[in-house]
Backbone as a printed PyTorch tensor [residue, N CA C, xyz], in Angstrom:
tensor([[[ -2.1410,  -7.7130,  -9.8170],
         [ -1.0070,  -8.5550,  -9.4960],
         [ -1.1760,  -9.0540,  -8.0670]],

        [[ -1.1510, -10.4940,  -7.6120],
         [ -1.1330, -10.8630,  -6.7090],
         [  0.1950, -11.3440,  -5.9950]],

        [[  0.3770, -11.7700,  -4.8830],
         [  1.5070, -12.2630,  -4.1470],
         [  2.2030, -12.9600,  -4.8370]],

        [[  1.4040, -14.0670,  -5.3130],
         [  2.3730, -14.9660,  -6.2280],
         [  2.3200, -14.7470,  -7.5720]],

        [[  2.0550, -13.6820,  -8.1200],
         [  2.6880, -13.1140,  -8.8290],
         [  3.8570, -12.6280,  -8.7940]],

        [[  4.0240, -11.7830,  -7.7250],
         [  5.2610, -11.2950,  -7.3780],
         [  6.9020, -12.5220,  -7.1870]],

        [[  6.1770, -13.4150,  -6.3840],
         [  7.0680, -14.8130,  -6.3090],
         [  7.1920, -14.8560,  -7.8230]],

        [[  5.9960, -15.2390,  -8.6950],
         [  6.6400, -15.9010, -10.0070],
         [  7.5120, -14.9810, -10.8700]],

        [[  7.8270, -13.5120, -10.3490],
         [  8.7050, -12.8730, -11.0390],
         [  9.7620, -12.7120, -10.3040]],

        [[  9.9990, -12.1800,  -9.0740],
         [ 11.4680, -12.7730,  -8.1180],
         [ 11.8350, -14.2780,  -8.8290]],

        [[ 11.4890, -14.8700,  -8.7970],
         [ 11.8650, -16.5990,  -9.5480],
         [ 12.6660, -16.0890, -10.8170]],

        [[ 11.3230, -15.4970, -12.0910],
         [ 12.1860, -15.7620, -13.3620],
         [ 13.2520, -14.6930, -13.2930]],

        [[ 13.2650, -13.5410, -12.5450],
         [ 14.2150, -12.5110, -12.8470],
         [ 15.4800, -12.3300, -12.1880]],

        [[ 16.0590, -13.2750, -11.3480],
         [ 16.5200, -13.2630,  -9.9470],
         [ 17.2160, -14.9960, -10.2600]],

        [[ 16.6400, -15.7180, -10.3930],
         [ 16.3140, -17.2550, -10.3730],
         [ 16.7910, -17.6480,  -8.4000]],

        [[ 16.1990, -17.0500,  -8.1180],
         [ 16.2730, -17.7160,  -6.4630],
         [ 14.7630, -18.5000,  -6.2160]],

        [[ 14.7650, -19.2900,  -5.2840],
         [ 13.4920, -20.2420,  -5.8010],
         [ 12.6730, -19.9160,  -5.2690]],

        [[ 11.8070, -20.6060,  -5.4740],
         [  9.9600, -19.9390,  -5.2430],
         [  9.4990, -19.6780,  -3.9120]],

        [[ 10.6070, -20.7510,  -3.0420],
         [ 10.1630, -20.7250,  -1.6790],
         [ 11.0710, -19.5500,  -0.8420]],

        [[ 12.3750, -18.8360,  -1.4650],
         [ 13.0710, -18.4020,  -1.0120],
         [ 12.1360, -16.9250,  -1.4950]],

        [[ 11.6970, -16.6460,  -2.7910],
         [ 11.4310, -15.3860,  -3.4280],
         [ 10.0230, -15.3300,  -2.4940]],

        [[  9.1850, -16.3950,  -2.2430],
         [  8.1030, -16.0980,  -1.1510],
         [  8.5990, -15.7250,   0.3490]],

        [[  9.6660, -16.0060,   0.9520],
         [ 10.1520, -15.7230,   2.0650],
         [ 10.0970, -14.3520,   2.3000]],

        [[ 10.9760, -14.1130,   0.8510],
         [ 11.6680, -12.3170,   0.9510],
         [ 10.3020, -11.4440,   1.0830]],

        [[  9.2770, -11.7850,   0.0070],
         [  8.4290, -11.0070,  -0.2730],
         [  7.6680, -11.0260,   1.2000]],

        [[  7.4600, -12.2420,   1.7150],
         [  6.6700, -11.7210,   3.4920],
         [  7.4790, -11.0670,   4.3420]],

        [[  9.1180, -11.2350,   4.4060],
         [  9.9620, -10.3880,   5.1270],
         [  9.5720,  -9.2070,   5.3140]],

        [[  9.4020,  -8.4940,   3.6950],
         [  9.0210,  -7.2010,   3.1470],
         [  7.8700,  -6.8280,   3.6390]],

        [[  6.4540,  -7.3450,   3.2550],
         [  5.6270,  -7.3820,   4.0350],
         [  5.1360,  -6.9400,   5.3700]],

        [[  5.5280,  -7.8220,   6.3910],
         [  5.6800,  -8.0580,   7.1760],
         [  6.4060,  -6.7920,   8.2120]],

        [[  7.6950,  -6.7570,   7.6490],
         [  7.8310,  -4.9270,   8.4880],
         [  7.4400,  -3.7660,   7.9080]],

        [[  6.3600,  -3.7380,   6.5280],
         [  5.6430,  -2.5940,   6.1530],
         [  4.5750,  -2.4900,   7.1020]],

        [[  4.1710,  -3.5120,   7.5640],
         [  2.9790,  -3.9420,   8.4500],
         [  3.2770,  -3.2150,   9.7750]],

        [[  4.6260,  -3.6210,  10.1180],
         [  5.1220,  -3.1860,  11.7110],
         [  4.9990,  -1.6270,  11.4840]],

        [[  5.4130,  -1.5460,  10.7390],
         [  6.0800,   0.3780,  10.4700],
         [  4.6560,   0.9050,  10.3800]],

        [[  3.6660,   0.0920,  10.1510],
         [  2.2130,   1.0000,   9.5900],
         [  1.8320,   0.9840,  11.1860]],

        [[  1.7930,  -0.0020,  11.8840],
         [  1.2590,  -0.1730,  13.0590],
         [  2.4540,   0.7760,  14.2140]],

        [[  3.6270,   0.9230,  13.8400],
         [  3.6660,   2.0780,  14.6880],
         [  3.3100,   3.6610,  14.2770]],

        [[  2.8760,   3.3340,  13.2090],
         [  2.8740,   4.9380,  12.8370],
         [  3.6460,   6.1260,  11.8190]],

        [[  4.0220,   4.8030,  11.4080],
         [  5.8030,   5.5040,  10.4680],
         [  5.1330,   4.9270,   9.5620]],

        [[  5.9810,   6.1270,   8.5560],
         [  5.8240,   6.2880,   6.7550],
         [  6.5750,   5.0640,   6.3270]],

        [[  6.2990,   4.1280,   4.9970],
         [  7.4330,   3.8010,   4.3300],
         [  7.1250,   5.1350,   2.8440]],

        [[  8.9890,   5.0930,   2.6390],
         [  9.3080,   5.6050,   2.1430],
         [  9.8090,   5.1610,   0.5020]],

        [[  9.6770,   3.9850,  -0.2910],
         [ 10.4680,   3.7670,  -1.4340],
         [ 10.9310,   4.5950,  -2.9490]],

        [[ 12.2650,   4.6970,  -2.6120],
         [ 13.1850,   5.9500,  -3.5950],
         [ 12.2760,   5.8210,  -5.1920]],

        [[ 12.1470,   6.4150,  -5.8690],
         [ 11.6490,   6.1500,  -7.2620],
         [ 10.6960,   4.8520,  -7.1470]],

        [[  9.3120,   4.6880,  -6.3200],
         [  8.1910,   4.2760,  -6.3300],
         [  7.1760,   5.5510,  -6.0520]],

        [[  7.6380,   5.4680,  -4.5830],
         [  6.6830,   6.5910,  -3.4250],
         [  6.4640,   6.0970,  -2.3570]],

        [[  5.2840,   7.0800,  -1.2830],
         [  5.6220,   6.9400,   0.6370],
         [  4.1750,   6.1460,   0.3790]],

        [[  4.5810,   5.5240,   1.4890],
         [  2.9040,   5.1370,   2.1510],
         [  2.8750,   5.8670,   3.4030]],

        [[  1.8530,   6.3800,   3.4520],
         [  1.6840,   7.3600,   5.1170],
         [  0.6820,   6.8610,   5.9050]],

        [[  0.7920,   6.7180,   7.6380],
         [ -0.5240,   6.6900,   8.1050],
         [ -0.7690,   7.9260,   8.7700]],

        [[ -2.2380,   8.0960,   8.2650],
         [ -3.2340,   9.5590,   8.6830],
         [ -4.0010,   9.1270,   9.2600]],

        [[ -4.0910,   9.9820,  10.3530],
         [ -5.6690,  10.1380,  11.3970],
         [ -7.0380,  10.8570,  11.0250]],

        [[ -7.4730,  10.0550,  10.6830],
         [ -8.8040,  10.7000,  10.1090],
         [ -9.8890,  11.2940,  11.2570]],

        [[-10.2260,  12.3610,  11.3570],
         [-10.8490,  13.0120,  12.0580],
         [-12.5490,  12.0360,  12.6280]],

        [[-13.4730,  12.5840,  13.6230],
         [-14.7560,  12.1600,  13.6350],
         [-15.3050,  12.8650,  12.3850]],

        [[-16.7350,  12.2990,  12.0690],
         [-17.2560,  12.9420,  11.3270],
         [-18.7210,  12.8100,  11.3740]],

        [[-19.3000,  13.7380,  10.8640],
         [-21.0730,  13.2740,  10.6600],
         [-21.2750,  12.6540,   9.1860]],

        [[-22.0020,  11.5700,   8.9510],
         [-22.1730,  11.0180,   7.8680],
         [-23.5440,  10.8030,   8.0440]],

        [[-24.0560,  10.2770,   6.6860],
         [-25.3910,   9.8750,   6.2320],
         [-25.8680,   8.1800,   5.8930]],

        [[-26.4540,   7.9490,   6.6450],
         [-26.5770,   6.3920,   6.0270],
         [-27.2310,   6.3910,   4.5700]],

        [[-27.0400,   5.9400,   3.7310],
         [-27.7740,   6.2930,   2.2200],
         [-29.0670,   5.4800,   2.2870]],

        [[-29.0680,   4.7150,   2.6810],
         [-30.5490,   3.5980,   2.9330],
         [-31.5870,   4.2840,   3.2100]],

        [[-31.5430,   4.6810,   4.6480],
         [-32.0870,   5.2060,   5.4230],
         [-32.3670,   6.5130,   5.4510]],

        [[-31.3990,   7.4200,   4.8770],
         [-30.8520,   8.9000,   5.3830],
         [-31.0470,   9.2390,   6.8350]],

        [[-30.9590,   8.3670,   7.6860],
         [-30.5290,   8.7330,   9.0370],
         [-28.8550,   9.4970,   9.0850]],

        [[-28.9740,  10.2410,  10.1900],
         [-27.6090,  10.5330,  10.2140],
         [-27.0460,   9.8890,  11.2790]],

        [[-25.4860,  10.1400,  11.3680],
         [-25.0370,   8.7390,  12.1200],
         [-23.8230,   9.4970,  12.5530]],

        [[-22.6410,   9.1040,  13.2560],
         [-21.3820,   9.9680,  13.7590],
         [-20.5040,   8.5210,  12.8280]],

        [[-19.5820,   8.9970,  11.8630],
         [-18.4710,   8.3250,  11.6560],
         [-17.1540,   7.8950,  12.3910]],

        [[-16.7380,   6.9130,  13.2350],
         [-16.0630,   7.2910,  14.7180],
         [-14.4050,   7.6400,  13.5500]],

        [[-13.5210,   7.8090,  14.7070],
         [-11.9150,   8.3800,  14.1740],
         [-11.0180,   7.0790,  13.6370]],

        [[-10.6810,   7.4820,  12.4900],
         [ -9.9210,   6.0700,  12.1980],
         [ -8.3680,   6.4510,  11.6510]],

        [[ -7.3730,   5.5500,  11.6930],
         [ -6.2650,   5.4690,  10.8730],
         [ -6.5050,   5.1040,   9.6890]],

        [[ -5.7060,   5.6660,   8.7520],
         [ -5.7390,   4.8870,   7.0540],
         [ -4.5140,   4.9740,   6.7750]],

        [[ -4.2140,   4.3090,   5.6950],
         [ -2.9680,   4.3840,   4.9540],
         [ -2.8800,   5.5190,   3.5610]],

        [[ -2.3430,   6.1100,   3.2150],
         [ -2.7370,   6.4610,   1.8770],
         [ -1.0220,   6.6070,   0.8510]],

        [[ -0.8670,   6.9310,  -0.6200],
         [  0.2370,   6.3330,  -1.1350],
         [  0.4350,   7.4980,  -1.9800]],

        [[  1.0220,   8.2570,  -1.7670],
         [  1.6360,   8.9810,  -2.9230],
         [  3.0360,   8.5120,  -3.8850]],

        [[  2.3840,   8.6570,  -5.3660],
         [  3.6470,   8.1430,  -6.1450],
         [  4.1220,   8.8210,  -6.3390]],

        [[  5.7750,   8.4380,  -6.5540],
         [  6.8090,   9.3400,  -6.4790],
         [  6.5630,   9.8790,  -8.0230]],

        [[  7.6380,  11.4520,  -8.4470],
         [  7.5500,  11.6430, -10.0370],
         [  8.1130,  10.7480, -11.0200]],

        [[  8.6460,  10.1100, -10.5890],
         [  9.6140,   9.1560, -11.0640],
         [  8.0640,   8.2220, -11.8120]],

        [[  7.5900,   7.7290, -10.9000],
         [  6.3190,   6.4140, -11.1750],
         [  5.3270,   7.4730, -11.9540]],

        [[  5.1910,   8.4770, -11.5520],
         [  3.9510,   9.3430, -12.2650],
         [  4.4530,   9.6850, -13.5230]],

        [[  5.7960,   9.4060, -13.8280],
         [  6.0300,   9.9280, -15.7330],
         [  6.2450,   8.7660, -16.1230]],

        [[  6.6780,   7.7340, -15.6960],
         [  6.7390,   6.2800, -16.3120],
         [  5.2210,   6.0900, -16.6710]],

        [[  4.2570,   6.1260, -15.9230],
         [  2.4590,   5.8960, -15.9860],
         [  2.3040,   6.7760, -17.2670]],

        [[  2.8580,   7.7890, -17.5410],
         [  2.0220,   8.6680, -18.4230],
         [  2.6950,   8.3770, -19.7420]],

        [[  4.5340,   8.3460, -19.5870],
         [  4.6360,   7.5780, -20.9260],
         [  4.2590,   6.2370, -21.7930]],

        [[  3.7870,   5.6680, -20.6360],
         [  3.4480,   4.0350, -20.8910],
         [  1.8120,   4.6300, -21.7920]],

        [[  1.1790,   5.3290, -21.1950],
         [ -0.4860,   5.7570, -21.5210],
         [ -0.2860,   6.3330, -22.6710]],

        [[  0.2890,   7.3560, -23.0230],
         [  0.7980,   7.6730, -25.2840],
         [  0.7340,   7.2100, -25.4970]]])
């Protein structure tokens, strides 16, 4: 599902228009972005969190080469789904 995907369903389900349902959806966006860049979780009730984690240094392997190499420290995002989304997924899969 892409962005405007999302627009073309705010549109049919909602009927607010395409340019208004694209607004909302970058609003949204847009301070998930802020909240990631300070460091804060989002949280959505019956979806799940997005978290940012500090990923440690590390030693890694180049696979090409097999030189070894230092992996430097990074931020990531990662998403746990709520139970709510994890039994909807599994009844949909029966």
């Amino acid at each position: 599902m892409t962005k405007a995907d999302l627009v073309d369903r705010i549109f049919e389900k909602i009927g607010l228009s395409k340019k208004e349902a694209l607004e909302i959806i970058e609003i949204l966006f847009d301070t998930m972005k802020q909240t990631f860049v300070e460091g804060e979780s989002v949280k959505i009730s019956g979806f799940g969190t997005f978290n940012v984690r500090q990923k440690m240094a590390r030693r890694g392997r180049n696979p090409k080469t097999g030189d070894d190499l230092e992996i430097t420290p990074r931020k990531v995002i990662t998403f746990r789904a709520s139970n709510q989304l994890k039994s909807g997924i599994e009844k949909r899969n029966v």
